[in-house]
N, C-alpha and C positions, 0 to 999 in steps of 0.2 A: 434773392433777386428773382422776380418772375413769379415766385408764389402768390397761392390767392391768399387774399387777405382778410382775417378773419375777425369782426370787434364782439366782442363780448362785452353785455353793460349787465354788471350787477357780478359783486363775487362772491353770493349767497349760497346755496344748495346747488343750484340748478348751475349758475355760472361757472363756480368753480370744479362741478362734477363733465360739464360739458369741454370745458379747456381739458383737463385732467383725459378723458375720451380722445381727444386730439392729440395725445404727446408724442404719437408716431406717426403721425399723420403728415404729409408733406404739404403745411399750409405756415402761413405765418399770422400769429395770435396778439391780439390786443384786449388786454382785458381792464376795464374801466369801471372802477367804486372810486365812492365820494370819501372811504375809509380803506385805511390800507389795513386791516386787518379783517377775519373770516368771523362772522360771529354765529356760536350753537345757540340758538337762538331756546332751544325747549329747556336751555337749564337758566334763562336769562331772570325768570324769579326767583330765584334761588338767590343771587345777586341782592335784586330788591328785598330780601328779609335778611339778609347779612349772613346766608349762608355759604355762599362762594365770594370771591372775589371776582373783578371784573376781567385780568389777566387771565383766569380759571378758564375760561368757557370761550379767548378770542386767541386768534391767531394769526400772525402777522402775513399774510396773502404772499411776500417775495419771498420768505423762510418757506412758505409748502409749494413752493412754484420754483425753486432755486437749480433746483437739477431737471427742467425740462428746456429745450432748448428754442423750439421755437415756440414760445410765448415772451411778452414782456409784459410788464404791470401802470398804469397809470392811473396817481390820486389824479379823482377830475371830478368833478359832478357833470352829470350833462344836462344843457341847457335846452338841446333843439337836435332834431335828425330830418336831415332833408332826405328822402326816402328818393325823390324822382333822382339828384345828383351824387345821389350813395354815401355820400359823410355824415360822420356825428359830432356834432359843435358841444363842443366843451368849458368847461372853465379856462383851460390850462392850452387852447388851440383846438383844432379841426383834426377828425380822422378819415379817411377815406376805407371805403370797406366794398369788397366782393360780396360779402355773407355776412349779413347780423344777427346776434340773438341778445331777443329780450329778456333779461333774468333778473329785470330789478328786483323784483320781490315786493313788498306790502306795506303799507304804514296801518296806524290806527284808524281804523271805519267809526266816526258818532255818529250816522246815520242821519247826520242834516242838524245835531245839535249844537249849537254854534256854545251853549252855555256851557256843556259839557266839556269841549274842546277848548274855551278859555281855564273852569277851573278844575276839571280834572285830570288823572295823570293816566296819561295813557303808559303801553311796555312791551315795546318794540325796536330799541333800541340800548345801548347801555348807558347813555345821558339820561334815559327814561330811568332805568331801573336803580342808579344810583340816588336820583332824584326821589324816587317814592323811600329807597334805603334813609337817605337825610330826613323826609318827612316821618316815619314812622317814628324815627329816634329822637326827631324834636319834640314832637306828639308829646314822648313821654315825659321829658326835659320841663316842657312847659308844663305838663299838666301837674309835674312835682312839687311846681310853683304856686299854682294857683288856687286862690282859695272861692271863685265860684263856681259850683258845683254843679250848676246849669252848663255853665263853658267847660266846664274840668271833663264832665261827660260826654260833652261833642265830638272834643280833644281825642276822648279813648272811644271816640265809634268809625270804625275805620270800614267802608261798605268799599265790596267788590261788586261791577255789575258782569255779568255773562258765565252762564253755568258750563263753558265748554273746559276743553283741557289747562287751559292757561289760567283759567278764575277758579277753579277747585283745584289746580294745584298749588294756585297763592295764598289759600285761604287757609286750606291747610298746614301751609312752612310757618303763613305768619300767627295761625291759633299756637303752632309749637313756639317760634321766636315769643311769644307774648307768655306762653302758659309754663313754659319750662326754662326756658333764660331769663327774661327781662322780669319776671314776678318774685325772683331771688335778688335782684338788683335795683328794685324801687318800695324797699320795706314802707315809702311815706304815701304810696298810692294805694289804697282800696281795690283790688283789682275785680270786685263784683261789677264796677263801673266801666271795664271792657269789654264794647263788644265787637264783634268781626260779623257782618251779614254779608251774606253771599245772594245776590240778586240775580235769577232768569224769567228770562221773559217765556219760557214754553213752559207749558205743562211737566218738564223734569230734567235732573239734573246728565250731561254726558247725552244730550239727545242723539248723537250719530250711534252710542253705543247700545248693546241691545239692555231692554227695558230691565232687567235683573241685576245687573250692573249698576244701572241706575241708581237703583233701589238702598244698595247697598255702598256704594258710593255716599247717598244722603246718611245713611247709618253711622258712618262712619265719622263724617263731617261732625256730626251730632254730638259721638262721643266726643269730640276735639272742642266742642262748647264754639262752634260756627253754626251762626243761627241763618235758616233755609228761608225765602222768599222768592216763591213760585208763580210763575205768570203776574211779574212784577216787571214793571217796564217805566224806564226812569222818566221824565217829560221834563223834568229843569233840575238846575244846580247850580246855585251862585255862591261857593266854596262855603254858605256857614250850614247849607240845607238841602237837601234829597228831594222832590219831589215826585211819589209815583204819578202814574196817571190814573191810579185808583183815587189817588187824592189824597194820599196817605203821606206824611211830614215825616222824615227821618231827620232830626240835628246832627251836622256830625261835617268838619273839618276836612276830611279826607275819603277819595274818593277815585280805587283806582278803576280805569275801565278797560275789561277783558272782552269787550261784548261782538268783538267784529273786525276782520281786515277787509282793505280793500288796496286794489294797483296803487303803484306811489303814483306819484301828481304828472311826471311825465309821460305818464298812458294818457292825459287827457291832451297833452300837447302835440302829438305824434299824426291826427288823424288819421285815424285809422279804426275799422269799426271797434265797437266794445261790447262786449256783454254787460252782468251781473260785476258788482262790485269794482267796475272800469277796466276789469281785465279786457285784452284784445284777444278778437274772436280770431280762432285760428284752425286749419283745415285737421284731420285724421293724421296727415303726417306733420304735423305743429307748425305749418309755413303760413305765414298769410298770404290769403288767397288772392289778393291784388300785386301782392309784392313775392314771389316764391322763393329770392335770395334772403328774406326776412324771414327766424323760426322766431317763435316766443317761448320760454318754458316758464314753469313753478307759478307763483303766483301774479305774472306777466300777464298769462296765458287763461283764454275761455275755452275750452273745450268741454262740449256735451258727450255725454258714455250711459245711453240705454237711457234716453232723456233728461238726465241728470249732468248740473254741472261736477267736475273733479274737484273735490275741495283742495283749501289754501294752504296743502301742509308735506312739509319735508319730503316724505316720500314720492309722493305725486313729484314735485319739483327734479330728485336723483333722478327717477326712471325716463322722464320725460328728455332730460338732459341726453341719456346716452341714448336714448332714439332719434335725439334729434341729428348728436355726434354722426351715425352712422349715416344718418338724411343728410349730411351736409356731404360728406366722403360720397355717398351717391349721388351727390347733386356736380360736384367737381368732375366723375367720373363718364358722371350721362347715362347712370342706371337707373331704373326704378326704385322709388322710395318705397319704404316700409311704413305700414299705418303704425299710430302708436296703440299700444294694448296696457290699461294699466292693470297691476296684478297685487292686490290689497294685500299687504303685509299685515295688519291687522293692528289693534291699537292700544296704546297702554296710555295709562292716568295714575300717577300716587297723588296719595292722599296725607302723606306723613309717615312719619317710622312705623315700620312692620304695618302699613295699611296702602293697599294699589289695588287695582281693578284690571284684566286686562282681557282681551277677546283676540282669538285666533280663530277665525273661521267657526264652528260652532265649538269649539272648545273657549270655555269664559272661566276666567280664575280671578277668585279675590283676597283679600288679605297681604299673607305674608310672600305665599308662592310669588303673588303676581307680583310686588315689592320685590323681589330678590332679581326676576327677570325683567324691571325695570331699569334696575342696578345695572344689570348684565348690558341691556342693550345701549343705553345712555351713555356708559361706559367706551364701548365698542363704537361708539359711532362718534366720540370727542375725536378730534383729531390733534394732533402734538403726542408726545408721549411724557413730555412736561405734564401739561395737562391733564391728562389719564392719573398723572400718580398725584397731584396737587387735590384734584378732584376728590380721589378715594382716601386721601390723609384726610381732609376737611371733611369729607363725609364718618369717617371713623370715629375722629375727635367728637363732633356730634354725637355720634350711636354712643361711644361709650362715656363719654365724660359731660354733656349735657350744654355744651355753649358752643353758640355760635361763632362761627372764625371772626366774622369782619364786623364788628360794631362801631363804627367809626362816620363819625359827621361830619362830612366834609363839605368844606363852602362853596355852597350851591346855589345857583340864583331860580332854584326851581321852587323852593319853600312857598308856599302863599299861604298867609295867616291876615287876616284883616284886623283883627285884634292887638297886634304887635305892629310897631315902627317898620319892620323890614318887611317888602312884599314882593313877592316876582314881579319879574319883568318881563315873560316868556308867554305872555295873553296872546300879541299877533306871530309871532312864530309856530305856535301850536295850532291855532285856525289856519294858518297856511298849507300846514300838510295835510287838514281833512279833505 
């Protein structure tokens, strides 16, 4: 009774590291997702190539919240946040709040392609990532079937667009899923006719990472038989064809896109200024600067550092969380807040067994090294200890026995084949989140 009241929306990185900051704090917590469970979002391809399972990598939000006492949890989607009367409108009823933090997090960015956003599959959430899991393995289902070899080869041209962390490490799982499982298990398919292209639009692959990395990153793709298309930038897609804007025609059924996030849909409803990619622009110490009881973190949040925006990724989101933690405990108390400072942990990417890349500062490692302390860190930072050991069994069984755990097609209304009697039905739900 009497405590200030605290909502939190979103229980990604940032939301649920910033409640977590609060568990001694004399405040009372409301934390609000559209999902009552935590999702690690950097293993979520892994999923989509039927490497982990979906349980693997999520965690149910009132299990890692159970022993804190003031917080509670509520499924809601929010609808609308009147900023001047301090509540957040929900699905589920109205919250009143002293202190709000933004932590939605991100959906898929097409970048204004409405074609792209009808037919291809974006993977950002885990109805995404089972969705391309059912597609890839119909892919092969059908193409076992079919005897035109024009369509048979569309079927097995599976294109990733965006060279950053998330599109070379899909491309990678899914040349091993095609090259060392599924190629023992479809003796009736010709398997010269798959192929996996990996699509960027800059001049090279891991562009945040330095240029050597790079380098060797595409090396490695190479050996894995993922074919490289640089300063390739898609302009249409009506699920049976690729369109660059070179003008260049790819045929090919499937088409995931890694190419961009941006704030979910309710940074556009909130008014409130925005930067880059609809995130909300927010002060040194993460408050908005018309509202000060409003912080934003992780991919909510605009902030510039040395004229550059912070990019949209995990760490950025923890650190920003516990600087906000201590901003709010200063803002209840009437002290001075602390700017936020972020401090670059530095960055890894695999590329497949015994192949990763990683950079720490001017120390860069590739190969096996960086592979092991990818291991390590991905590892380290799942949360459940279910999941820690789920994790490393399915990654073992992999390393030594050569198949993947989950190959399993489960009825999904994400498939879209125009070819076939069954088509999705998921066209206006997917343009809605862009």
């Amino acid at each position: 009774m009497g405590l200030p009241r605290i909502v939190v929306v979103g229980a990604g990185f940032g939301g649920l590291q910033i409640v977590r900051e609060l568990a001694e704090a004399p405040v009372s917590i409301t934390l609000v997702d559209r999902c009552n469970y935590h999702l690690f979002q950097p293993l979520l391809y892994q999923v989509a190539t039927s490497g982990l399972a979906p349980e693997d990598i999520a965690h149910p939000v009132r299990a890692i919240l159970k022993h804190q006492q003031n917080v509670s949890f509520r499924m809601a989607e929010v609808s609308s946040i009147d900023l001047t009367s301090r509540n957040v409108e929900t699905t589920t009823g109205k919250i009143e709040y002293d202190y709000l933090v933004l932590a939605f997090g991100g959906v898929t960015n097409y970048f204004g392609l409405y074609s792209a956003a009808d037919y291809a599959f974006g993977l950002k959430n885990i109805d995404d990532a089972i969705a391309i899991r059912n597609h890839i393995l119909n892919m092969f289902e059908l193409a076992a079937q079919q005897k035109d070899e024009k369509l048979r080869k569309s079927m097995l041209t599976f294109v990733i667009v965006g060279g950053g962390p998330t599109g070379v490490e899909c491309a990678g799982a899914m040349s091993e899923l095609v090259n060392i499982v599924l190629m023992k298990e479809y003796p009736e398919l010709d398997f010269s006719e798959v192929q996996i292209l990996l699509l960027e639009g800059s001049d090279r692959l891991l562009p945040s990472m330095p240029a050597n990395l790079s380098e060797a990153t595409a090396q490695m793709l190479s050996k894995k038989q993922v074919k490289i298309k640089l300063n390739a930038i898609v302009a249409d897609y009506d699920g049976d064809e690729v369109v660059l804007k070179s003008g260049e025609k790819i045929p090919s059924c499937s088409l995931i896109w890694a190419a961009g996030v941006r704030a979910a849909s309710i940074a556009d409803k909130i008014g409130l200024v925005q930067g880059s990619m609809g995130r909300i622009v927010v002060t040194p110490t993460l408050q908005v600067e018309s509202y000060p009881e409003v912080l934003a973190v992780g991919d909510a949040a605009y902030l510039e550092v040395d004229g550059r925006a912070l990019p949209m990724i995990a760490p950025v989101a923890v650190q920003q969380a516990k600087a906000a933690a201590k901003n709010i405990v200063r803002l209840i108390n009437g002290q001075k807040l602390l700017q936020f400072e972020y401090k670059d942990p530095g960055a890894l990417a695999t590329i497949g067994r015994n192949a990763a890349v990683a950079a720490f500062g001017k120390y860069h490692f590739s190969g096996i090294i960086a592979w092991f302390l990818w291991l390590v860190v991905h590892i380290i930072r799942l949360i459940g200890f279910r999941n820690r050991i789920m994790v490393v069994i399915n990654w073992a069984w992999d390393y030594f026995f050569f198949e993947r755990a989950v190959r399993l097609i489960m009825a999904g209304k994400e498939v879209y084949l125009k070819y076939f009697s069954w088509k999705s039905n998921t066209t206006s739900s997917r343009r809605s989140d862009t």
